[in-house]
N, C-alpha and C positions, 0 to 999 in steps of 0.2 A: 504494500500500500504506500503511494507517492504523497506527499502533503504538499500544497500550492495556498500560497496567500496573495491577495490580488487588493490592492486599493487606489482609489481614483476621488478627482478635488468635489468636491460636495455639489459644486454648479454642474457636473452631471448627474448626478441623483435627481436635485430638484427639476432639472428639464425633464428625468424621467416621469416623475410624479405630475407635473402638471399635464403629459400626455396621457397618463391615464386618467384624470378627470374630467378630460375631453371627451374619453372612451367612456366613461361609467354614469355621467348625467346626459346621451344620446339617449335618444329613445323611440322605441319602434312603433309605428299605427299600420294596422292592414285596411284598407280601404274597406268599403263597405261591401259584402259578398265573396268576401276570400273566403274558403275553404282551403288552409293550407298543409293540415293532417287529416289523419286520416279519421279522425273522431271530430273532427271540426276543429273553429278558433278556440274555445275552450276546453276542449279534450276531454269533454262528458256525451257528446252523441244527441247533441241538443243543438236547433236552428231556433233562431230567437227570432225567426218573423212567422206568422201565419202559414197556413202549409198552401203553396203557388197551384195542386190541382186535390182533387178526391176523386177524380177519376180517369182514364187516359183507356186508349188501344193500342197497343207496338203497331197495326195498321196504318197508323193514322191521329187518332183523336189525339189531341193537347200534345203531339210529337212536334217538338222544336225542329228537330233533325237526330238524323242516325245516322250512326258512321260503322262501318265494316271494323272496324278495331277494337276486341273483343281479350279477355283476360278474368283476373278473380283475385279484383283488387278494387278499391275506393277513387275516384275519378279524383285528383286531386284541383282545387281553382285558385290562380293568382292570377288578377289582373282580367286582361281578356282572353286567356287563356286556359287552356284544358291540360292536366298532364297524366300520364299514364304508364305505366310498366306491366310489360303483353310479353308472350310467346310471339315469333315470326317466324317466319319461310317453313319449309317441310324437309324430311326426312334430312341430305348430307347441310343444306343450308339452315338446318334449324335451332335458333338461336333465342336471342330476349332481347328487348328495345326499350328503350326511353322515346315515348312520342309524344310531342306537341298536336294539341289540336285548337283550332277558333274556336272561341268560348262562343261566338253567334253564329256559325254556321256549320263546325264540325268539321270543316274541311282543315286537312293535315297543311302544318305550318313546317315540321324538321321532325326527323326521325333521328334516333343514332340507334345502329343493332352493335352487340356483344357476344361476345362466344360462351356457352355454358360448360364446365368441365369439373373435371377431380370431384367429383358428386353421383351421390347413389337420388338422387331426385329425379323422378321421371318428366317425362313431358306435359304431361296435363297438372305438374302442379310448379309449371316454372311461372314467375313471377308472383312470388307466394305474397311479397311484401307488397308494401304501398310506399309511394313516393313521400318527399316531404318538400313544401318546399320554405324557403326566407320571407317572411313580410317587405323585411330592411332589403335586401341587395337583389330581391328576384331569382335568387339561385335556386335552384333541384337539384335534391341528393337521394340516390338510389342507392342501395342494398341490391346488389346482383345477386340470381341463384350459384354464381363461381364463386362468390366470397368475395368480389371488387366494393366499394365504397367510394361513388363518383359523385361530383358537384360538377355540375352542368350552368353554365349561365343559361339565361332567360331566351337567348337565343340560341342556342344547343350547342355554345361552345364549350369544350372542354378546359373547367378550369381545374381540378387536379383530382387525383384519385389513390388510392391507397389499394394494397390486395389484402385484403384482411386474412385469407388463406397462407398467403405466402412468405407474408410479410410480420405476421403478426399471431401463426396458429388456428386461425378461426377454420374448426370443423363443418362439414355439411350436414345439415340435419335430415336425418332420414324422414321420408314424406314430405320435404318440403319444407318444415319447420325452419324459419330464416326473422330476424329481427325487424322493423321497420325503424328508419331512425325519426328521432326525435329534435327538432330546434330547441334550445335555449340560450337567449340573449346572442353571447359570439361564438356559442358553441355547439355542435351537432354534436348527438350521443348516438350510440350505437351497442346492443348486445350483441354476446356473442359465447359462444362455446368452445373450448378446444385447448389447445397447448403450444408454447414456445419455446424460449431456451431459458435458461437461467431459473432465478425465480420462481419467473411462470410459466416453467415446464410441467409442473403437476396440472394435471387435466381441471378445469375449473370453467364455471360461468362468468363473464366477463363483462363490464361494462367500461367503454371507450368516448372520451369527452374527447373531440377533433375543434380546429379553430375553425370556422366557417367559413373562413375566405383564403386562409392561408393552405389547411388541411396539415398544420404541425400537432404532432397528438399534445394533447395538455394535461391527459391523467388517465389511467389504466385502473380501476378497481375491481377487486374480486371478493364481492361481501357476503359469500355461499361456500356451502360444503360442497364436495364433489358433485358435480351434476349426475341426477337419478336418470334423466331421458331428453333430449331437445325439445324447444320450446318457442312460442313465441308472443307470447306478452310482453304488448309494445309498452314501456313506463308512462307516465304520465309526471310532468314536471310543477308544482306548486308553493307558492310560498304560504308556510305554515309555521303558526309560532314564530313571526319573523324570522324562520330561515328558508333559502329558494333549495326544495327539495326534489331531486329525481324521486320517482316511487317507483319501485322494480318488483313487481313479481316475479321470481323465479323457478330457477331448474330442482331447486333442493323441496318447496312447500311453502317456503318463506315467502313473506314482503320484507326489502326494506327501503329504507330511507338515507339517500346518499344528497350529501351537501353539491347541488350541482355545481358550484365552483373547482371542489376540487378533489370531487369523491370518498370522500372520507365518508364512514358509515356511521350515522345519527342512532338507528335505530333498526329494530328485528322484530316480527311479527311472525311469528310461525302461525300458519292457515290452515295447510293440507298433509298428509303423510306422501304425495305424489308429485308431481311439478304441476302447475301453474301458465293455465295461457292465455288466460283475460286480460284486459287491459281495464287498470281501477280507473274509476272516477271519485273526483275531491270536488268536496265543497267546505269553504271555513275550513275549519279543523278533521271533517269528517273525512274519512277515506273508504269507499265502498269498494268490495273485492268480490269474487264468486270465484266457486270450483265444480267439478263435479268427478273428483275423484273422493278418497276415502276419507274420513275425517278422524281427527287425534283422538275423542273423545267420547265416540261414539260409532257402531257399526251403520249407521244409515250414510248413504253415499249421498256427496253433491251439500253446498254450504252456500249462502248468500251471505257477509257480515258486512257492518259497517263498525269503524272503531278511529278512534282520536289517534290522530298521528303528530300533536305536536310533543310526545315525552321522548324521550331516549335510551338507550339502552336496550337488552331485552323486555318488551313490551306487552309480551302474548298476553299475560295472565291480570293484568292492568287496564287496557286500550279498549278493550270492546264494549261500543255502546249498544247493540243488538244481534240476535242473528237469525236465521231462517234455515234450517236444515231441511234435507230433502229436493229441494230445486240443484240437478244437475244440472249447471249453466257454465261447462266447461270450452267452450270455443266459441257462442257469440259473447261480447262485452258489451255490459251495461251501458244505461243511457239516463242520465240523470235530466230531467224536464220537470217544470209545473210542481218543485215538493215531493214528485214521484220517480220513483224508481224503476225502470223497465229492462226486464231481466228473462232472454230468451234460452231457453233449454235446449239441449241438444237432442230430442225430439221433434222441436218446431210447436211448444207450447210459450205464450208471452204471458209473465207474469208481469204483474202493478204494484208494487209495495210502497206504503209508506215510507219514505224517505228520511222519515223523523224516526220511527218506530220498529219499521219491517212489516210491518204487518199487512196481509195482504189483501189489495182492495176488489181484485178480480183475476181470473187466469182465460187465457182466450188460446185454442188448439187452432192455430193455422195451416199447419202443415205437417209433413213426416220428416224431417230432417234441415237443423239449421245450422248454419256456420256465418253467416252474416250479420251483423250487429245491426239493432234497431236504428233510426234516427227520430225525435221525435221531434215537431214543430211547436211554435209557442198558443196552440190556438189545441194543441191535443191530439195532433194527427199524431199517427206512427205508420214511417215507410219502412218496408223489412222481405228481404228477398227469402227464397228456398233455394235447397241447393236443387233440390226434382225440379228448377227451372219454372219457378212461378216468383211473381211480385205482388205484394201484399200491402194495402191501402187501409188501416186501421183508425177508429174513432175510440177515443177512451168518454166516455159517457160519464164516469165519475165511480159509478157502482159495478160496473159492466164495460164490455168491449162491443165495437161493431165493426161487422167488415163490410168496406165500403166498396172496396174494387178488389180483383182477386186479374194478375194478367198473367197466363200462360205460354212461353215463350216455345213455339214448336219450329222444328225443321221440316225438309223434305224429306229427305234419310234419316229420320226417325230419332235422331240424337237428342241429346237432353240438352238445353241450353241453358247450362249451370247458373245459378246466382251464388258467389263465395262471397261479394263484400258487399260493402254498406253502400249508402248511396249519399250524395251529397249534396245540399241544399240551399242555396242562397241566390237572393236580389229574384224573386219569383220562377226562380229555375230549379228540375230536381235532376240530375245529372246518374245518372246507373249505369255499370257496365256488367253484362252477361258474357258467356263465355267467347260467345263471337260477335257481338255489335255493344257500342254504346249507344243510348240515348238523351236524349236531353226534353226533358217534358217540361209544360209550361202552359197555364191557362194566360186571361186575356190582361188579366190584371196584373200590374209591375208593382210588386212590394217590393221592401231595401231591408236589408238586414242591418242592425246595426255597427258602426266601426269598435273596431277589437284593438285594446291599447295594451301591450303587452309590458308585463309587470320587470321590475329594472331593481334588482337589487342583489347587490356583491358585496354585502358583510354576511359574514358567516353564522350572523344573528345568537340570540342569546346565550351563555353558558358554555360556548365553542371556545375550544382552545385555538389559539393563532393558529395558523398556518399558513406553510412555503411552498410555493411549487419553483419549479425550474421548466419552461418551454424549449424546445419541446421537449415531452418526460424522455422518450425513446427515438433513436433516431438511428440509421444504418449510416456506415460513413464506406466508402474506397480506400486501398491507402493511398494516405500521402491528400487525402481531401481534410478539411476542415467543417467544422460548425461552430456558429455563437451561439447564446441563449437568453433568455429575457428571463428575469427573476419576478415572483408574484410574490408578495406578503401580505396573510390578507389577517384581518382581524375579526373581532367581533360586528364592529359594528360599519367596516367597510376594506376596502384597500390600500394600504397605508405606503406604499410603493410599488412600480411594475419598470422594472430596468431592464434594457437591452444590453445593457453593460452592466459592469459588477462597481461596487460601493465600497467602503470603507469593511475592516473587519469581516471580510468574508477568508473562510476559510474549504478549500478543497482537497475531497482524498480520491484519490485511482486504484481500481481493483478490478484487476482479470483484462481488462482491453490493454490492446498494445496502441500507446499513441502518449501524447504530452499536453499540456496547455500551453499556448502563445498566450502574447500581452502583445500586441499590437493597435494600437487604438480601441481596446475594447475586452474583452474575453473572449476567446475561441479554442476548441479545444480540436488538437491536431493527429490524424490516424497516424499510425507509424507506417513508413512507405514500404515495408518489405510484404511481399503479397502471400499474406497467411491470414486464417481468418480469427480469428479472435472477438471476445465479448464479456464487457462486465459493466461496469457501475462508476459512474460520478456523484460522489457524495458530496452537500455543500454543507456547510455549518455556517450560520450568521442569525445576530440575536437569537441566540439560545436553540434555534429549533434546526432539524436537518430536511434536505429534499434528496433526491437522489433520481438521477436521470442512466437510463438503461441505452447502452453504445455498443453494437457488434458491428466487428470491421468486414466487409465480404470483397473477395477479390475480382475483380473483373475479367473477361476473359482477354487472354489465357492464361492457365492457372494450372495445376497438377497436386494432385492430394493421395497422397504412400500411407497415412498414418502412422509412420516410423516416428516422429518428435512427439506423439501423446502416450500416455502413461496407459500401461493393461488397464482393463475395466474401466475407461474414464469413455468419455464423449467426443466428437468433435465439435468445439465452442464455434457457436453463431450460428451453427446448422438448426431448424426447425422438423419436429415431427423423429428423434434422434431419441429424447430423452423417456427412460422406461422404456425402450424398445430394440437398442444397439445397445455393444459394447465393443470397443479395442481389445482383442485376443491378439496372441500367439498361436499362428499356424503356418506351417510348411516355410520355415527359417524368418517368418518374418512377422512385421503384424498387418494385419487385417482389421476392418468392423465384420461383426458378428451380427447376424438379426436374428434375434430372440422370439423364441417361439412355445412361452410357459402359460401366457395369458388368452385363455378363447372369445375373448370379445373381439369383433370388428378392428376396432380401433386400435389393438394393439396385435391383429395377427396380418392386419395393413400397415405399411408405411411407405411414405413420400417423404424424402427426406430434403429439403427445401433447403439449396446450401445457397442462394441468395435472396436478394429482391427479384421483382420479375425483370427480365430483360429483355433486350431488341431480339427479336427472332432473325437470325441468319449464322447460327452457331450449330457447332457439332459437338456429341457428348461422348465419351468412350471406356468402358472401365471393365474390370475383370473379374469375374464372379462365378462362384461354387454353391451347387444347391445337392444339401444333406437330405437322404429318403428318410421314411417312417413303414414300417412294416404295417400293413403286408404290401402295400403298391403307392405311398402315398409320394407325391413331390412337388415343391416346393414353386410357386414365381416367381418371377427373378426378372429383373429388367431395368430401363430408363425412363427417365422423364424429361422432354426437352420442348422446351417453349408451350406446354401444356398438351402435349402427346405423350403418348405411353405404346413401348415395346418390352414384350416381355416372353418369355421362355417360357409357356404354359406347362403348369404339373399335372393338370387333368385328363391333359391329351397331348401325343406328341405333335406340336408343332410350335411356331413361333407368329404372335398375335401384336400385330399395327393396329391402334385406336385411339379416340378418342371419345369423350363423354361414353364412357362404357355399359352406364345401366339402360341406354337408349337401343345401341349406340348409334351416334350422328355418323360416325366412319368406322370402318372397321374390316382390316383385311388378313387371313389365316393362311398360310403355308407352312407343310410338314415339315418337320424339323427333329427328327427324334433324338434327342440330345440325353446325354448320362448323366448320372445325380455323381459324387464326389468327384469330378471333372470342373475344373477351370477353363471357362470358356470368357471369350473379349468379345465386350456385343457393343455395337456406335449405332447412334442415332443420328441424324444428320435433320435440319429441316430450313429450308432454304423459299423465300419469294419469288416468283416467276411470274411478271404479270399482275394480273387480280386473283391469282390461285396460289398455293402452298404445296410444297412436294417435298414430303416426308420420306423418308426413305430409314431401311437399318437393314445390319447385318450381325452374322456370329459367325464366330469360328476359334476350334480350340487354341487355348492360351500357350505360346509360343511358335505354332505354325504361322506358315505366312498368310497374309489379309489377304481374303479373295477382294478380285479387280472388280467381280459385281454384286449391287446389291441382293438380300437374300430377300426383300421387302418394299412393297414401294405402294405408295398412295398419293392422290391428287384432291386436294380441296377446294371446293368451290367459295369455300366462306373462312379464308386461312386465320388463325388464331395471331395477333401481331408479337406476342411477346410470351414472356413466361419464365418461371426460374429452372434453374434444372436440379434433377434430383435422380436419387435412387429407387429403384423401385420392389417393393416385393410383398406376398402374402402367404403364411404360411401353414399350407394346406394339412389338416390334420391333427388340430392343435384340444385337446379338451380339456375339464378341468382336471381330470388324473393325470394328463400322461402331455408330454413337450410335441408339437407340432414339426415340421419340416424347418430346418433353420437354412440360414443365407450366408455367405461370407462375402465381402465386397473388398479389393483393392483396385491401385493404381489407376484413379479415377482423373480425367482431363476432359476440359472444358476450352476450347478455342474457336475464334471465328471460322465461319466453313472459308475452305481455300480458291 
């Protein structure tokens, strides 16, 4: 550990601090009829003007316009504008898109399509998420089903993006199960599930604070036990007890309460014995929740509660001010309207409860099966889709429910035309998307929803100890690249500094990266130039408290990795999807990685070992690999990963398998290959741009023979993937909980531009 002290004349401090009081008395209005999430401007599932129709035809009647862009997701609205996240093209071309559409006539304004991959997600549940977008700057941030997290301007330009997969651990959830991010103030949040290096190599639910315009991460927390199963309850952000609090339901059963400044966890609510995938609604102090898995305290399945979320600590047995057992309402999320509480079960039953009490004022059976979340208007309507492809026009009457319109969404070919999300409602328009069209309904009358003034407050509010952050917390560097950092110190009752440069009394320590700090006009902290990869930790100390920013160096290509300079049994640092699953052994005079094959879950009898950021696709990957049988016939895959394609040595059958997006799959090419289990064989991937197309190509052949001159493998894409990290690849077939699966040995791995 290196110790660095850094001090600079006080007239940079204060020019720091008066830039952040520019930033922190700004404040954000969305015009009147945004719908910028996906549960609305207040993020309870409630339109605050009258409901624009009570009755409509997909024919025809009170239809604004329809557009052929169809998905199972919440139509998001900023400005004059429509946004959306869909499925596109078919079978080798089918991908996911961010679309713009005219908010007044539904005609397509920009598209951008994206490649889906490294995911057991099938087709009909891509685009599981919902967009979000800025009030302030106009931007759109999408949650891709590949694990990307992209900000889009208003006009579809690309302003940055992160791989949460690649770059950061973020697992695929099986069925679909993928986060929606959330705005607050300068920051987008985002859930997530999965493993990195270091630290937060242990598999864990994750919440990610990104800066909204820059995309430098600002804080990583992990306020849950091991995740039980993926999830997707999107948080809800509120200020309560004057503090501005994320509210997460999670992977483990829990709610909690993270300080959205800077993640720190406030409080714990344990709810369910299962994971959690509603999304709460807050009013005041109150915080309403729903599940409909098992309950702690009782064998009846399924829980509606409401309970006070401004105490801290563990809460469970303290916070609840009512509750309601019995209503499974485990995938649509509440809809807080009119005092009332509207809470659809996963049947397609809408329950009414008192909002004060619980107690219930009527229950209305509209259908057999729901996943869409109610919206209710201020005049009492409730709009609420089925997934059997019907749209449901409801009246709450007070004592009772009425159905007002019931619209049946049929094909020619007989298909269902799914309703997954909610629909969205403002300035006399009600906006829904089915599985293949949007609509937009509207009777003849123009109401205005009222403007939404979004709440502004960065103290850490009462009884919170100080806190430091350091921007960005985690950052990858090249060697021989640099980064600076902005220091946050925030207090109780706001932020009491925000420097781009560092102050008097700061003190720094370095552990496990290879690299220095400069003083050159400022603080930058410097990778070491020799190309190996390395990763640890910048701790700061100043006034009393510490931050610590997470630094892994990755090499650029070319590069070549022996594992001769790491320790038996250790890891290679910086590499992702490595830890609990490899090991540096001794075999055959030298060392090698080992992939471990004791654990029969998924997750660990796969790995993709993700040894950078993603990069420019036009590289070749090439490394040398041994695959160990299991009696009586079992063996092992084995293979590469390069720019988000995968070749690999199938144990199931003899041959060797070109693909990508595998559980679909989008491409995918077989030829026989009958290759031997404790044999070292050299398998290259190459993938290279040609045109508007991608030509992937790979070969094997055993290890010390010479390279054959032709490929063993070849594919052509019509929809080529532009980038991606590379990695290793394998699953070890045969693995249970008695006995060790098929293991992998991996050396003498090389990453260089194609020639």
């Amino acid at each position: 550990m290196r110790l660095v002290k850094f001090g600079l004349p006080r007239r940079e401090l204060r020019r720091s601090v008066c830039a952040l009081y520019l930033l922190t008395t700004s404040a954000s209005v969305a015009a009147a009829g945004d719908w910028f999430c996906w549960r609305g401007p207040w993020q309870d599932g409630a339109a605050r003007e009258p409901a624009p129709v009570q009755s409509w035809s997909a024919a025809g009647e009170n239809v604004v316009w329809k557009s052929p862009v169809g998905g199972r997701t919440t139509p998001i609205v900023n400005g004059d504008a429509i946004f959306l996240i869909t499925p596109v093209g078919q079978g080798p071309t089918l991908g996911e898109r961010v679309i713009c559409l005219d908010r007044g006539t539904g005609a397509t304004r920009w598209e951008q399509r994206f490649a889906v991959y490294h995911t057991d997600i099938v087709e009909n549940r891509v685009g599981w998420t919902s967009l979000a977008a800025d009030p302030e700057t106009g931007q759109v941030y999408a949650h891709s089903t590949g694990g990307e997290l992209i900000c889009y301007s208003r006009e579809g330009t690309l302003v940055w993006k992160h791989s949460l997969l690649e770059s950061f651990g973020r697992a695929s959830g099986y069925g679909g199960r993928l986060y929606t991010p959330v705005i607050d103030e300068d920051r987008v949040i985002i859930g997530y599930n999965g493993s990195s290096w270091g630290e937060h190599a242990k598999p864990a639910q994750r919440f990610a604070a990104f800066e909204k315009k820059s995309g430098q991460a600002i804080w990583i927390s992990a306020p849950c036990d091991q995740p039980l199963d993926t999830t997707y309850a999107t948080p809800a952000v509120a200020t309560i007890g004057g503090r501005r609090l994320v509210i997460c339901p999670s992977a483990d059963g829990w709610v909690y309460g993270l300080l959205s400044q800077t993640g720190l966890k406030v409080w714990s609510y344990h709810f369910a014995a299962r994971p959690l995938n509603t999304s709460p609604v807050v009013q005041g102090n109150r915080i309403y929740v729903s599940h409909s898995e098992e309950n702690l305290d009782t064998t009846v399945m399924g829980r509606v509660a409401c309970f006070d979320g401004s105490g801290a600590g563990d809460i469970t047995g303290t916070a609840e001010i009512w509750r309601n057992d019995g209503i499974e309402a485990g995938y649509a999320s509440p809809a807080l309207a009119n005092g009332r509480l509207y809470v659809a079960d996963n049947s397609a039953n809408l329950y009414c409860l008192n909002a004060e009490d619980g107690k219930e004022q009527w229950r209305h059976k509209y259908g057999r099966q729901c996943k869409g979340s109610p919206v209710v208007t201020a005049d009492g309507i409730v709009y609420i889709g089925e997934v059997n492809g019907s749209f449901h026009i409801l009246k709450d009457n007070g004592a009772a429910c009425a159905e007002l319109d019931v619209e049946e969404f049929k094909r020619s070919d007989d298909l269902i035309d799914e309703v997954q999300g909610s629909p969205a409602v403002v300035d006399g328009r009600v906006y829904l998307q089915t599985r293949y069209n949007t609509y937009c309904i509207g009777g003849k009358s123009d109401t205005r929803a009222p403007e939404y003034a979004a709440e502004k407050l960065y103290g850490l509010g009462p009884g919170m100890a100080e806190a430091l952050l350091v921007v960005p917390c985690e950052v990858t560097l090249a060697p021989g690249e640099s980064t600076t950092f902005q220091i946050r110190e925030y207090s109780e009752s706001g932020a009491s500094s925000m420097q781009a440069i560092v102050a008097e009394d700061q003190e720094w320590s370095v552990k496990g990266v290879k690299g220095a700090f400069t003083h050159d006009g400022g603080l930058a902290f410097k990778a070491a130039p020799e190309p190996v990869f390395s990763a640890g930790t910048l701790t700061l100390k100043y006034h009393g408290k510490e931050a610590a920013v997470r630094v892994r160096v990755c090499p650029k290509p070319p590069f070549k990795v022996d594992f001769e300079p790491l320790a038996a049994d250790s890891i290679p640092p910086a590499w992702l999807g490595v830890a609990g699953k490899t090991k540096v052994v001794e075999r055959d005079g030298g060392k090698v990685l080992q992939k471990l094959a004791e654990k029969p879950s998924p997750p660990f009898m796969r790995i993709r070992t993700y040894m950078t950021p993603p990069i420019a696709g036009g590289y070749t990957i090439q490394a040398d690999m041994l695959g160990m049988p299991k009696k009586p016939n079992w063996k092992p895959d084995m293979g590469l990963v390069n720019a988000r394609y995968e070749l690999f040595l199938m144990g199931t059958e003899p041959s060797l398998r070109l693909t990508t997006w595998p559980a679909i799959p989008r491409l995918q090419k077989d030829v026989p290959f009958d290759w031997k289990t404790d044999t070292w064989y050299t398998v290259k991937l190459q993938v290279q741009r040609e045109g508007d197309k991608g030509i992937v190509r790979g070969k094997v052949w055993p290890r010390g023979e010479s390279e054959p001159k032709e490929w063993t493998v070849e594919l052509i894409d019509p929809f080529p993937i532009p980038e991606g990290s590379p990695a290793l690849y394998g699953y070890s077939n045969g693995t249970t909980a008695k006995s060790k699966g098929t293991e992998i040995f991996y050396d003498n791995i090389e990453v260089r531009p194609n020639e």
